[in-house]
RODO-2510 file (C-alpha; in nm, 4 decimals, decimal comma):
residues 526
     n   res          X          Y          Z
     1     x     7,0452    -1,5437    -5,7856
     2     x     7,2328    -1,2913    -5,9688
     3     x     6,9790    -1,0205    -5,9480
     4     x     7,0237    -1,1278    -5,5219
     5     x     7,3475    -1,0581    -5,5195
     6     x     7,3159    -0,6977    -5,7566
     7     x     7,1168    -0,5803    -5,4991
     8     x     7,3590    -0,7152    -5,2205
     9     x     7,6071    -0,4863    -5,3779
    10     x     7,3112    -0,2218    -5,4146
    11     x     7,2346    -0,2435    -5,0177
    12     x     7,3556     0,0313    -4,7790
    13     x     7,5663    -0,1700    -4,4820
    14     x     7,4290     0,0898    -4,1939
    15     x     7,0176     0,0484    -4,2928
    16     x     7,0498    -0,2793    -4,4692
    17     x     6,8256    -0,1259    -4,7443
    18     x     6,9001    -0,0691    -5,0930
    19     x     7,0604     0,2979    -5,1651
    20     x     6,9126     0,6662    -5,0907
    21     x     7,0546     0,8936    -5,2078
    22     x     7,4309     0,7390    -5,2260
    23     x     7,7510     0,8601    -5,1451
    24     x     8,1012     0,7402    -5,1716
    25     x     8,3183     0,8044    -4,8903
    26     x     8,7181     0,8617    -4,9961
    27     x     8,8355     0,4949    -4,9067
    28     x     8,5645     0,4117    -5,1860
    29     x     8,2939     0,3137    -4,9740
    30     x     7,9094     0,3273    -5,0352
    31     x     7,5995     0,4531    -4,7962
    32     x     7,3229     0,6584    -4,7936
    33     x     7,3690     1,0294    -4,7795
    34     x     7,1031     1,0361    -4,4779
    35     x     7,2577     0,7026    -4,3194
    36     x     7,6235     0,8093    -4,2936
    37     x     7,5762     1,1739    -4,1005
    38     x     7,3363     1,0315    -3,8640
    39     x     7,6315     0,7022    -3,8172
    40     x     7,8805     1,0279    -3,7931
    41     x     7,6283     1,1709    -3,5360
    42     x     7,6465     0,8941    -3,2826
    43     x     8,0125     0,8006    -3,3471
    44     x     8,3402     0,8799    -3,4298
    45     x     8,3962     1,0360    -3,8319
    46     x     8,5415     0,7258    -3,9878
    47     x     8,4366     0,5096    -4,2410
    48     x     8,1888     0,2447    -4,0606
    49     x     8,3393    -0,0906    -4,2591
    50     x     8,7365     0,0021    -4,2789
    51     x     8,7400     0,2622    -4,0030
    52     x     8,9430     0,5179    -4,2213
    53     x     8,8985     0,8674    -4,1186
    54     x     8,6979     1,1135    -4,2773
    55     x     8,8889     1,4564    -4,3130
    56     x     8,6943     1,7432    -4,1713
    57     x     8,7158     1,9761    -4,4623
    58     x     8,6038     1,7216    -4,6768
    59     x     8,2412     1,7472    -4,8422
    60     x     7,9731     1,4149    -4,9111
    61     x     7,8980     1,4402    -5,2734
    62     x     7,6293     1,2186    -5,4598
    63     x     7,7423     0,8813    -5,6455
    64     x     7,5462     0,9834    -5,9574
    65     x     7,6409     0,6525    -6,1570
    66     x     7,5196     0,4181    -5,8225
    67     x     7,2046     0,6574    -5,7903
    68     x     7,1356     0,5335    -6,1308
    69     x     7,1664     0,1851    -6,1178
    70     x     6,9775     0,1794    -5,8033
    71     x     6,6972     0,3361    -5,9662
    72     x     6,7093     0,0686    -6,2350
    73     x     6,7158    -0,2395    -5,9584
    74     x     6,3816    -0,0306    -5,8026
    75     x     6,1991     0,0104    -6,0886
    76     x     6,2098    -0,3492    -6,2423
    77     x     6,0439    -0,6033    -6,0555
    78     x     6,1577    -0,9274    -5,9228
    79     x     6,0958    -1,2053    -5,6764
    80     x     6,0244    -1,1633    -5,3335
    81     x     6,2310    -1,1201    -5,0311
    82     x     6,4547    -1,4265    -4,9737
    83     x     6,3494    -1,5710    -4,5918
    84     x     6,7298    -1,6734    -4,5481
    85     x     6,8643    -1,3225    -4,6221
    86     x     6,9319    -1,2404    -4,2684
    87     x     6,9830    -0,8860    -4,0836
    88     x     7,2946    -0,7376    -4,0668
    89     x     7,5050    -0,5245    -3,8296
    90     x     7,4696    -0,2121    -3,8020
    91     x     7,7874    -0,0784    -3,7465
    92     x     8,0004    -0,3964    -3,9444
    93     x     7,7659    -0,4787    -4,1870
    94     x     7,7947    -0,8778    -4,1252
    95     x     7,4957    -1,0877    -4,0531
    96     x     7,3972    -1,1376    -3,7307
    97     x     7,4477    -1,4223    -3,6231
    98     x     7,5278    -1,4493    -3,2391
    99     x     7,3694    -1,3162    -2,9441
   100     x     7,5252    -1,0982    -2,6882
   101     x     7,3467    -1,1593    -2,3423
   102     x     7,6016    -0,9081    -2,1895
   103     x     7,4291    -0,6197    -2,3773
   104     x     7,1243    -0,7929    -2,4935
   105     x     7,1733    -0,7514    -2,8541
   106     x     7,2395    -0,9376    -3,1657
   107     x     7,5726    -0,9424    -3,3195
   108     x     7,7830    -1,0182    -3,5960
   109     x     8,1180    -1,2108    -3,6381
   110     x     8,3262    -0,8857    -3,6382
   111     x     8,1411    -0,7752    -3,3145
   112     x     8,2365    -1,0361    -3,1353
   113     x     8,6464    -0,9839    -3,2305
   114     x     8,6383    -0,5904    -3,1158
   115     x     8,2931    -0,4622    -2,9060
   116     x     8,2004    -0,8239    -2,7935
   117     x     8,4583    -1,0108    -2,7109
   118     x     8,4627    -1,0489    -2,3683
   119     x     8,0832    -1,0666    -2,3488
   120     x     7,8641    -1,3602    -2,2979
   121     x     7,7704    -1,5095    -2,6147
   122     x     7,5853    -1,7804    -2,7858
   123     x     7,4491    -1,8698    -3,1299
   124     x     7,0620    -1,7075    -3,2451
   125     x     6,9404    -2,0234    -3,2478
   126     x     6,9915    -2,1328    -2,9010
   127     x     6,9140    -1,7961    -2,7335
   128     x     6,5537    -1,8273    -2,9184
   129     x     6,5309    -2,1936    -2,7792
   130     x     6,6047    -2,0494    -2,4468
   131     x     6,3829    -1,7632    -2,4590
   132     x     6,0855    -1,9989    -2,6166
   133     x     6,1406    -2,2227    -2,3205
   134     x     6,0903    -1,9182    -2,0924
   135     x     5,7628    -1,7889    -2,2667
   136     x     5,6234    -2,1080    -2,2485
   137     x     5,6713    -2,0933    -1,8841
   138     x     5,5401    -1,7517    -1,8429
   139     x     5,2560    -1,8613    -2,0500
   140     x     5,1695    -2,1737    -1,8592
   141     x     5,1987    -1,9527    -1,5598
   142     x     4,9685    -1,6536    -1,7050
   143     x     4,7141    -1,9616    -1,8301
   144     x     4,7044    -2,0416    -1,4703
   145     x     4,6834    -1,7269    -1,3144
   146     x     4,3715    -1,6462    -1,5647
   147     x     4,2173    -1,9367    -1,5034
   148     x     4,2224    -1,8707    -1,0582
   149     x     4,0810    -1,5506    -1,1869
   150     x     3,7931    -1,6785    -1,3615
   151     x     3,7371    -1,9206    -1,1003
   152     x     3,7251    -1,6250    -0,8570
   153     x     3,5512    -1,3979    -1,0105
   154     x     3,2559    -1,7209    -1,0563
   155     x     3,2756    -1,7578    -0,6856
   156     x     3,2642    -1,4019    -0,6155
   157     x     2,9497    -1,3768    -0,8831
   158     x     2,8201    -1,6329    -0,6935
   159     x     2,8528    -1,4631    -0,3423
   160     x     2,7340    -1,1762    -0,4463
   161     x     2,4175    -1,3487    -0,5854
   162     x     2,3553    -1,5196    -0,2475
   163     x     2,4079    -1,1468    -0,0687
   164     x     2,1419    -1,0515    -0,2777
   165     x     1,8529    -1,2958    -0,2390
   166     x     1,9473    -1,3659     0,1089
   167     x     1,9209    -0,9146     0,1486
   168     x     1,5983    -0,9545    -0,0800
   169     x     1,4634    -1,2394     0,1578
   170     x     1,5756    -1,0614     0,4952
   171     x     1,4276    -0,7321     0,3359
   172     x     1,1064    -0,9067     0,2742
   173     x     1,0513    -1,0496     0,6151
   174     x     1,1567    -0,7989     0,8041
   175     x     0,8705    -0,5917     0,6345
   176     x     0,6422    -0,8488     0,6786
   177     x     0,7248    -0,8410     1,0233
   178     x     0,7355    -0,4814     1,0876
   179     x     0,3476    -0,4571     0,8875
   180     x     0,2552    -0,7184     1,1325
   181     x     0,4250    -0,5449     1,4040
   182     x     0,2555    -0,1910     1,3558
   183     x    -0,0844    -0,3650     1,2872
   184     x    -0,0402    -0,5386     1,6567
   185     x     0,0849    -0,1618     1,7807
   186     x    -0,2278    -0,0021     1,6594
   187     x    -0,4162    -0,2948     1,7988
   188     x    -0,2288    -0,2587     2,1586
   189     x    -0,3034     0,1301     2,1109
   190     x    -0,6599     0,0911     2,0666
   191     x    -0,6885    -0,1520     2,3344
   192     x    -0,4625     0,0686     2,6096
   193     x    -0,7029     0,3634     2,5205
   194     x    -0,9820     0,1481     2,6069
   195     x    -0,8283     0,0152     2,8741
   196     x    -0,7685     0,3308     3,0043
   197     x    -1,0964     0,4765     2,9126
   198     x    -1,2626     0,2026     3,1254
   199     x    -1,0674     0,2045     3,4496
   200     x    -1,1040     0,5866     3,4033
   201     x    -1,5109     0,5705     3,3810
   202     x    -1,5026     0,3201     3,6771
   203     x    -1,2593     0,5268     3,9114
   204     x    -1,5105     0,7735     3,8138
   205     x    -1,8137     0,6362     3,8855
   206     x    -1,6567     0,5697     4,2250
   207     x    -1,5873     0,9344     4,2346
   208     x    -1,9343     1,0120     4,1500
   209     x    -2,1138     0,7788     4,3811
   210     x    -1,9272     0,9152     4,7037
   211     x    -1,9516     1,2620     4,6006
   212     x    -2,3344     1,1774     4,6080
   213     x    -2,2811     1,0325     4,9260
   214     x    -2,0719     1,3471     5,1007
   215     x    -2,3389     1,6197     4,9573
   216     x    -2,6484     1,3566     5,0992
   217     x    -2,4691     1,3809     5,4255
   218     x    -2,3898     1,8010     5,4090
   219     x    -2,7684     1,8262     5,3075
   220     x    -2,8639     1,6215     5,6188
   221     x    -2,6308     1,7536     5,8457
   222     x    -2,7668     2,1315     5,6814
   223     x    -3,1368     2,0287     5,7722
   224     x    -3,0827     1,9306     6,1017
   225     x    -2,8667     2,2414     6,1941
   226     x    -3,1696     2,4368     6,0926
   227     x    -3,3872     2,3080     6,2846
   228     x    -3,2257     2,2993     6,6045
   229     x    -3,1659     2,6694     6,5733
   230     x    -3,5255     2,6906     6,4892
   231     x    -3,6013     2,4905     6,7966
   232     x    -3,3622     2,6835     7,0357
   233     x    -3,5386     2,9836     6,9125
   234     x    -3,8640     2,9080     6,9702
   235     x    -4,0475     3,0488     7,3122
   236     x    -4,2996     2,7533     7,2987
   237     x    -4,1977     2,5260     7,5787
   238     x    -4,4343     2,2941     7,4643
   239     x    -4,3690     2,2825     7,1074
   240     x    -3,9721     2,2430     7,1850
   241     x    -4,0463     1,9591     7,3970
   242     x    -4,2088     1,7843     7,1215
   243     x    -4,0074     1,8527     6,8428
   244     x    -3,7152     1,8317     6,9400
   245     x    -3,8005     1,4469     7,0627
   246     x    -3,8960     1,4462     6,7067
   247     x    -3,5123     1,5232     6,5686
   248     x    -3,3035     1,2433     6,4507
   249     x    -2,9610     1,3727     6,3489
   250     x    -2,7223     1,2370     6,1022
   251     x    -2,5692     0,9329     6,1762
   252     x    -2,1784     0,9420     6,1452
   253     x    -1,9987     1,0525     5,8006
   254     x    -1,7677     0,7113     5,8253
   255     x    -1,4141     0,6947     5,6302
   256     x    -1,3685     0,8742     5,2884
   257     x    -1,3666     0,6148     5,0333
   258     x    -1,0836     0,7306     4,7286
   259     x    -1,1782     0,6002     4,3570
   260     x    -0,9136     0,3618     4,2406
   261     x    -0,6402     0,4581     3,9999
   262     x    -0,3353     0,2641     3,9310
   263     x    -0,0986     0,4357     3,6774
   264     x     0,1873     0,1821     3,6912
   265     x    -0,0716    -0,1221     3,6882
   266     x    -0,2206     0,0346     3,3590
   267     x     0,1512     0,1461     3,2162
   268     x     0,2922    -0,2491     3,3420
   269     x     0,0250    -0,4196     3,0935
   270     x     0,0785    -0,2145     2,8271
   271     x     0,4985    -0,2463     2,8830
   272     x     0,4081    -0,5993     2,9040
   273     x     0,2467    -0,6613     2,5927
   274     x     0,5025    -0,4648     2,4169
   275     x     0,7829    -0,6484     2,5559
   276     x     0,5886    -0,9611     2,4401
   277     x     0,5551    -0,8130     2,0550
   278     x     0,8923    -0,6744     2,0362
   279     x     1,0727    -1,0359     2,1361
   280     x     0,8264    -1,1878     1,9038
   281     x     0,9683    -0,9053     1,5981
   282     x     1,3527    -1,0232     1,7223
   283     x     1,3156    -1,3870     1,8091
   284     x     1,6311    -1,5584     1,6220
   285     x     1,4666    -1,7891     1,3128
   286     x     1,1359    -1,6239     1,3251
   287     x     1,1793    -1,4609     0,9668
   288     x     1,2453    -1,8404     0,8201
   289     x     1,0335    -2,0107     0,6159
   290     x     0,8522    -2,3396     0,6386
   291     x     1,0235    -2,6119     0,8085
   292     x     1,2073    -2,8770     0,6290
   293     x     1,0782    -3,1351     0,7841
   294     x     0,7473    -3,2594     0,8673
   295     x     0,8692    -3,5272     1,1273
   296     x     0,9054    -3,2875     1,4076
   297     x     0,5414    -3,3056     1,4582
   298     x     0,5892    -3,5670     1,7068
   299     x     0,7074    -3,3235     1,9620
   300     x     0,4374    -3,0800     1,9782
   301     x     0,1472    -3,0807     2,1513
   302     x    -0,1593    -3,3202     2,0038
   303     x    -0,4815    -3,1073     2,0449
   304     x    -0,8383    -3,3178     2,0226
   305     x    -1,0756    -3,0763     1,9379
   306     x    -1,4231    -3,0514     1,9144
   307     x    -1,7022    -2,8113     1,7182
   308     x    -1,9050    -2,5828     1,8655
   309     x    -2,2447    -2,6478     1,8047
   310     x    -2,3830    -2,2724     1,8474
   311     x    -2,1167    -2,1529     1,5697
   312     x    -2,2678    -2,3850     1,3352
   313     x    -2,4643    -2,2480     1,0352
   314     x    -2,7766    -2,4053     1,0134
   315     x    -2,6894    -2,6316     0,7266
   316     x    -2,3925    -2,7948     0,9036
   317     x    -2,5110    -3,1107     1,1444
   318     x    -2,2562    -3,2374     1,4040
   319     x    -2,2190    -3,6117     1,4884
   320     x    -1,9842    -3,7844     1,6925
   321     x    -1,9549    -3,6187     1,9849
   322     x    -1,8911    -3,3057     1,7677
   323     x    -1,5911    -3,4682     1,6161
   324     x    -1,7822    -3,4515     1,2529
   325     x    -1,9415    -3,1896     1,0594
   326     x    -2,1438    -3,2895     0,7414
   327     x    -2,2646    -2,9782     0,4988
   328     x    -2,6562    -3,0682     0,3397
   329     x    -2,8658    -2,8991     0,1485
   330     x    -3,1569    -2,9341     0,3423
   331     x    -3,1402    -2,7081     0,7002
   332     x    -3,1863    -2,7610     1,0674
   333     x    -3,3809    -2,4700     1,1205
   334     x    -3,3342    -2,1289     1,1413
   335     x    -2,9973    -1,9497     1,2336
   336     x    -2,9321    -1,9228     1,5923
   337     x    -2,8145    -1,5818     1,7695
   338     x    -2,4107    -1,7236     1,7433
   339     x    -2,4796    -1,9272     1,4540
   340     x    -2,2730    -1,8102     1,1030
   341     x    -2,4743    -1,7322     0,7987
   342     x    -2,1839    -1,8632     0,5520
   343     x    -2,1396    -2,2512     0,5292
   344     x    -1,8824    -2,2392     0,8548
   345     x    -1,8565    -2,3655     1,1507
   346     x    -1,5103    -2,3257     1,4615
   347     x    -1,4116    -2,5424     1,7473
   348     x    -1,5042    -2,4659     2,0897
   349     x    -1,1268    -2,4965     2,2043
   350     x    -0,8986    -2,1260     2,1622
   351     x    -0,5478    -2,1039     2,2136
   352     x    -0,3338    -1,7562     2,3683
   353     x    -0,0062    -1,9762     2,4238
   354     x     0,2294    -2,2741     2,3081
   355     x     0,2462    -2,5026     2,0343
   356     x    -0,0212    -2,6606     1,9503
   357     x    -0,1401    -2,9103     1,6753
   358     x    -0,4190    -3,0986     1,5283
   359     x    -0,5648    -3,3191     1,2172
   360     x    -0,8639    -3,3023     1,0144
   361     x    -0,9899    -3,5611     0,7799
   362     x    -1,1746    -3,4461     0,4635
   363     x    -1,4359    -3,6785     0,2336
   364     x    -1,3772    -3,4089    -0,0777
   365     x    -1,2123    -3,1101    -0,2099
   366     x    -1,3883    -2,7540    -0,1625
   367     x    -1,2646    -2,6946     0,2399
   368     x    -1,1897    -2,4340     0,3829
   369     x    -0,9903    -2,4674     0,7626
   370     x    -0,7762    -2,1785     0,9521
   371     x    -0,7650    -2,0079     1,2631
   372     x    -0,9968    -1,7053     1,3198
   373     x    -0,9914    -1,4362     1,6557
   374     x    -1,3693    -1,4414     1,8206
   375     x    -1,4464    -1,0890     1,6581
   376     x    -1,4798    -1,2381     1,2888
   377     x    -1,7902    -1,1718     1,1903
   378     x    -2,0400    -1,4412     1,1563
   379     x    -2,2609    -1,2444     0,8847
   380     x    -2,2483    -1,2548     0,5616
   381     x    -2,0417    -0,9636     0,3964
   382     x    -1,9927    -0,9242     0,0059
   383     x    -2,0485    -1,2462    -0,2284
   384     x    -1,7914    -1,4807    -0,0798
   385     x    -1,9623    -1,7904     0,0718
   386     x    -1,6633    -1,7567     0,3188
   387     x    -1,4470    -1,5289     0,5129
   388     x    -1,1735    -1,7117     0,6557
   389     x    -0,8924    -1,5095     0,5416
   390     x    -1,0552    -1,2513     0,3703
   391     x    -0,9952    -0,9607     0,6614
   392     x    -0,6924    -0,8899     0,9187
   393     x    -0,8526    -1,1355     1,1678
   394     x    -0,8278    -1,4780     0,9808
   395     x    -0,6043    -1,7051     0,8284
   396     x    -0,7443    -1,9825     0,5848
   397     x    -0,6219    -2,2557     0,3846
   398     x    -0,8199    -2,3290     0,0882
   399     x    -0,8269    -2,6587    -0,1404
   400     x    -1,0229    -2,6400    -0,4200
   401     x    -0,9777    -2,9085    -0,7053
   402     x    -0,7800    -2,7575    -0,9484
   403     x    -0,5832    -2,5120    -0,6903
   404     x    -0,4524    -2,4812    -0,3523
   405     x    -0,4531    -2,1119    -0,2107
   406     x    -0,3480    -1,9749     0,1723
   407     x    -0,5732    -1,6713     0,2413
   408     x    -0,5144    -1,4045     0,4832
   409     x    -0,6190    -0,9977     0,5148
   410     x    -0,7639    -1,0746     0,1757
   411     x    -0,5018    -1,1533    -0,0558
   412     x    -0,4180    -1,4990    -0,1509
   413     x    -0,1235    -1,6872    -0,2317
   414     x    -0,1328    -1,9951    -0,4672
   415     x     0,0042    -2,3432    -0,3666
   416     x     0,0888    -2,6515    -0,5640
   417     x    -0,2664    -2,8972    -0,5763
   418     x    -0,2784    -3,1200    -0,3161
   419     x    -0,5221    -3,4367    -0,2402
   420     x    -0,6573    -3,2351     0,1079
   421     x    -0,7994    -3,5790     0,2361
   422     x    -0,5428    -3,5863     0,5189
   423     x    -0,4250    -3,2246     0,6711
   424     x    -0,2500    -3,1170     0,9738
   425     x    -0,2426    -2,8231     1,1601
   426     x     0,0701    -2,6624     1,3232
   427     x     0,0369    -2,3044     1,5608
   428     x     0,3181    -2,1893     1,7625
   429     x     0,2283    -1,8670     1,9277
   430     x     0,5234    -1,8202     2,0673
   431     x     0,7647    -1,8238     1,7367
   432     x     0,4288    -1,6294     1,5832
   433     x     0,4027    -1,9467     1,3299
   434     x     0,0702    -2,1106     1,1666
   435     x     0,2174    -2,4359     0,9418
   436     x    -0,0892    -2,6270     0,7215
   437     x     0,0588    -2,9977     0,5744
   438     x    -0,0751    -3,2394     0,3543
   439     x    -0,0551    -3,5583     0,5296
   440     x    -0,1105    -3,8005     0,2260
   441     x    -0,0018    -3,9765     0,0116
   442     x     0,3186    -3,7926     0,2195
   443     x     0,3847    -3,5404     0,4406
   444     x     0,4521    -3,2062     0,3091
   445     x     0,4175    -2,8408     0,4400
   446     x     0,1882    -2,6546     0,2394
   447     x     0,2193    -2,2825     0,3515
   448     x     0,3046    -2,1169     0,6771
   449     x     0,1535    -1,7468     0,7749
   450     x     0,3820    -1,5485     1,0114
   451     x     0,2015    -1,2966     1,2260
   452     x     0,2153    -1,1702     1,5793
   453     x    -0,0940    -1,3281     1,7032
   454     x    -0,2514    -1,0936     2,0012
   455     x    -0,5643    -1,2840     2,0980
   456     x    -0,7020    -1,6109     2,1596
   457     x    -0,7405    -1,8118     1,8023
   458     x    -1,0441    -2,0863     1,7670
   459     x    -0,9849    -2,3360     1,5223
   460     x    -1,2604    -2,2920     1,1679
   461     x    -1,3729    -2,4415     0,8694
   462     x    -1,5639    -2,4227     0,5510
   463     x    -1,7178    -2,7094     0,3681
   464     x    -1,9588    -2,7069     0,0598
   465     x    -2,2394    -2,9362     0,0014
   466     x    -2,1953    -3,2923     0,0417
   467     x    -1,8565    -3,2345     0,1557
   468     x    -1,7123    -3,4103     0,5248
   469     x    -1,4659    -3,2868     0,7959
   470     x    -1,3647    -3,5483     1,0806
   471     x    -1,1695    -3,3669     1,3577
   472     x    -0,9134    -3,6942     1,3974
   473     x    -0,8562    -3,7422     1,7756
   474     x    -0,6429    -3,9688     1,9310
   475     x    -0,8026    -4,1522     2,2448
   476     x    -0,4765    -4,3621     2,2970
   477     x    -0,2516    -4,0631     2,4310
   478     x    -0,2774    -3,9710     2,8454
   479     x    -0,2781    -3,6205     2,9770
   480     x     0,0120    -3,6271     3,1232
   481     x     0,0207    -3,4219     3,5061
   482     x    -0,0074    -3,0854     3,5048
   483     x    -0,1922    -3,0116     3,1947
   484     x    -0,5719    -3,0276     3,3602
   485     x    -0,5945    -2,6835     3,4021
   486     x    -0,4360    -2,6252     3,1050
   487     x    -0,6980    -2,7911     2,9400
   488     x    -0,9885    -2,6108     3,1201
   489     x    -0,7684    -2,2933     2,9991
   490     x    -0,8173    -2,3100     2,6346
   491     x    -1,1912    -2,3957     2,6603
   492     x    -1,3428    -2,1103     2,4343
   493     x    -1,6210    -1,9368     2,3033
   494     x    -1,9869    -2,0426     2,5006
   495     x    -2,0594    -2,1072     2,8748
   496     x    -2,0496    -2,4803     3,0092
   497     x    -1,9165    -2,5698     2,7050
   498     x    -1,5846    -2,8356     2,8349
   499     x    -1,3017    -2,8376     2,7482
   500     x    -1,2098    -3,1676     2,5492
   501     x    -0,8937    -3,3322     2,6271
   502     x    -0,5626    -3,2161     2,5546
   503     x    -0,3200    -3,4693     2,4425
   504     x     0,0378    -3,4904     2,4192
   505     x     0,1359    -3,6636     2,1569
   506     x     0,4741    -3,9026     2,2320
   507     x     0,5073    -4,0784     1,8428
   508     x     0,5447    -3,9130     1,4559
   509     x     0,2634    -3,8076     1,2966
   510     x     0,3839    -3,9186     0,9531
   511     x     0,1709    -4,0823     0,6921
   512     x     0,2184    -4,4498     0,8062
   513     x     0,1340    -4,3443     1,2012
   514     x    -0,2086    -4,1315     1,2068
   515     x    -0,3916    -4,0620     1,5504
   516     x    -0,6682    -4,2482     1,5690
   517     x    -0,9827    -4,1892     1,3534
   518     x    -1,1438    -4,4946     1,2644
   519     x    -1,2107    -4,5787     0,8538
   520     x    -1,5188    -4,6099     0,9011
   521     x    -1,6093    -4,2844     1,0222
   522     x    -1,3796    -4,1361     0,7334
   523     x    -1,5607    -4,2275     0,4496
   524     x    -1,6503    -4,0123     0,1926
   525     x    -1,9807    -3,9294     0,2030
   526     x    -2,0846    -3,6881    -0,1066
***
């Protein structure tokens, strides 16, 4: 305690540290030497605790004695600073113990008689409570302020995530489409050539065949001239009697028949089918993927189709009224001139237009079924016991039993394993959309292929040994009016061949309402 009050003593009233360098002012005051002419540099030249003036003439000398003593109190050691030693004025040298909210300062007791006293004050202790009270609230506030920020900055995380699969996705289809869509264009350009090319050689040909017919008639009309001035020349009476009875002249030239040669009819097909291709590349939704729902099935037209007999390869034998399709080892006979050499066999029904949809039963795994343009090869090419989906003109679906792939232009994409007993079969050429579902134990859409389809498709399949396809029909449904000839329309592929019926289908196609295809003919037979 008494060493806390020496150095009380010891303690400069302007820097509230012990001496530097001390001085001792006339009235007998202490400070330090560095403390007092910077004090003298802000304010008047008086002593800073009595206020007596300091004469001008009159020179700072050193407190030797004090020097000493401080010195001593430095260089022994002893306890730490006491927490309840509090600050002290600057310019009085009293603790501080007020606070002036006037000039936002602390003050002491002496302040508040001269520089302070018509100033707002109040004690340290309830300023701080005050000011705690408003941190707090500026905290709470800053809390809450960081804590919108964070959630914003999730959210806009978030939406920039969706901007970038949904670009990814758009980016994606849109070059999907446009491959599809230059594909098609080369196909249109190869066709308008040919097109062209064969009006051309016909217009020709007419060309050709009455250009024949004009130099005939010249050659004729030639001959004859030259004989009747032969004849008039001749002195003969006799012989001009009897030869010119002889002379049959050219029968009349008739009406120049012009080769025809539309420009606008050629250039209106070709603006047509580009029209057609262009609203298929911009048709709202047609970049989406596969439906979400199955049930929408029921609105769609049911298709009952039928095999084609001459497409089968010889190891394939039809039943049923071509409704079934069995694959055995043994073989019919040899292969026919629009038989396929792989294990395949397609429909005799095409479709160019509409929605259209059908069912197929299976007995195993190991089937193959798509849609195929008439131009796929029925050879075989390479070591693949099928080609559905292995070129540009194909699209397959293939189960297998430990995978499920979708095959098209010879790449393949890999699908969850499905049963395959039960599949359905959804093509909308107009949306350019070809949806395969699993049918049991529940409906589910497997895989859908967009493409801009350009020619009639024809239903096909691939089965191996001992394996079953039933083409389910549904006998119930009517053809409602107006569909006859649209029937007759999609007949395909041979001549005579009927078309079978086309049914509109009024009722879900889910799992617990099947067209009709009776258990008996669905067995598995292996």
């Amino acid at each position: 305690m008494a060493a806390q009050q020496l150095e009380d003593k010891l303690t400069c009233s302007i820097c509230l540290e012990l001496y530097k360098e001390p001085v001792t002012l006339l009235c007998g005051h202490n400070f330090c030497g560095a403390c007092i002419r910077d004090w003298w540099g802000l304010c008047e030249k008086v002593c800073p605790e009595c206020r007596e003036p300091f004469p001008d003439g009159a020179e700072l000398r050193r407190n030797v004695a004090l020097s000493g003593v401080v010195e001593e109190l430095r260089a022994t050691p002893g306890p730490g600073p006491d927490p309840s030693h509090g600050a002290r004025c600057p310019r009085h040298g009293q603790p501080l113990e007020l606070f002036c909210r006037t000039e936002g300062l602390c003050v002491c007791c002496v302040c508040t008689v001269r520089e302070c006293r018509l100033h707002e004050r109040v004690l340290l202790d309830a300023e701080r409570r005050a000011r705690e009270a408003q941190l707090r609230a500026t905290l709470e506030v800053t809390q809450q302020q960081a804590a919108q920020a964070q959630r914003q900055l999730q959210e806009l995380q978030q939406r920039s995530s969706q901007i970038q699969n949904s670009a990814c996705t758009l980016t994606s289809g849109i070059s999907g489409k446009f491959s599809r869509l230059l594909q098609a264009l080369e196909m249109q350009r190869v066709r308008a050539l040919r097109d062209i090319n064969v009006a051309k050689t016909q217009a020709l040909e007419q060309a050709q065949q009455e250009k024949e017919r004009l130099q005939g008639h010249l050659e004729a009309v030639s001959f004859c001239d030259r004989r009747i001035r032969h004849l008039l020349e001749h002195l003969d009476d006799w012989t001009f009697l009897q030869e010119s009875q002889q002379l049959v002249p050219p029968g009349p030239l008739g009406p120049l028949t012009l080769p025809q040669w539309d420009e606008d009819q050629q250039l209106g097909r070709l603006k047509e089918s580009l029209s057609q291709l262009c609203a298929l590349l911009l048709e709202e939704g047609a970049h989406s993927g596969v439906p979400a729902e199955a049930a929408d099935l029921g609105s769609v037209d049911y298709r009952n189709l039928t095999f084609d007999p001459v497409s089968a390869n010889r190891h394939l034998y039809l039943s049923q009224q071509d409704q079934r399709v069995k694959h055995l080892l043994k073989p019919r006979g040899p292969d026919g001139p629009g038989s396929f050499e792989l294990w395949q066999v397609q429909c005799a029904q095409s479709f160019q237009a509409g929605q259209h949809y059908w069912e197929v039963r299976a007995s195993s795994h190991s089937v193959t079924l798509g849609v195929a343009y008439s131009e796929l090869t029925r050879r075989r090419q390479g070591p693949h016991t099928d080609n559905i989906g292995r070129g540009p003109s194909s699209w397959g679906l293939c189960i297998q039993e430990d995978c499920t792939q979708a095959w098209h232009d010879g790449k393949a994409q890999r699908l969850p394993v499905v049963s395959g007993r039960l599949l359905g079969v959804d093509l909308n050429l107009a949306s350019g959309c070809l949806t395969f579902y699993s049918l049991e134990p529940k409906t589910q859409p497997l895989h859908t292929f967009h493409a801009i389809f350009t020619r009639p498709l024809y239903p096909i399949f691939w089965l191996l040994e001992g394996r079953t396809l039933t083409l389910c029909h549904q006998p119930e449904a009517t053809l409602p009016p107006g569909l006859q000839e649209e029937a007759s329309g999609l007949s395909g592929g041979r001549q005579g061949t009927s078309a079978t019926p086309v049914a509109r289908c009024h009722h879900s196609h889910g799992p617990q309402n099947r067209p009709s295809c009776s258990p008996g003919d669905l067995r598995p037979q292996l």
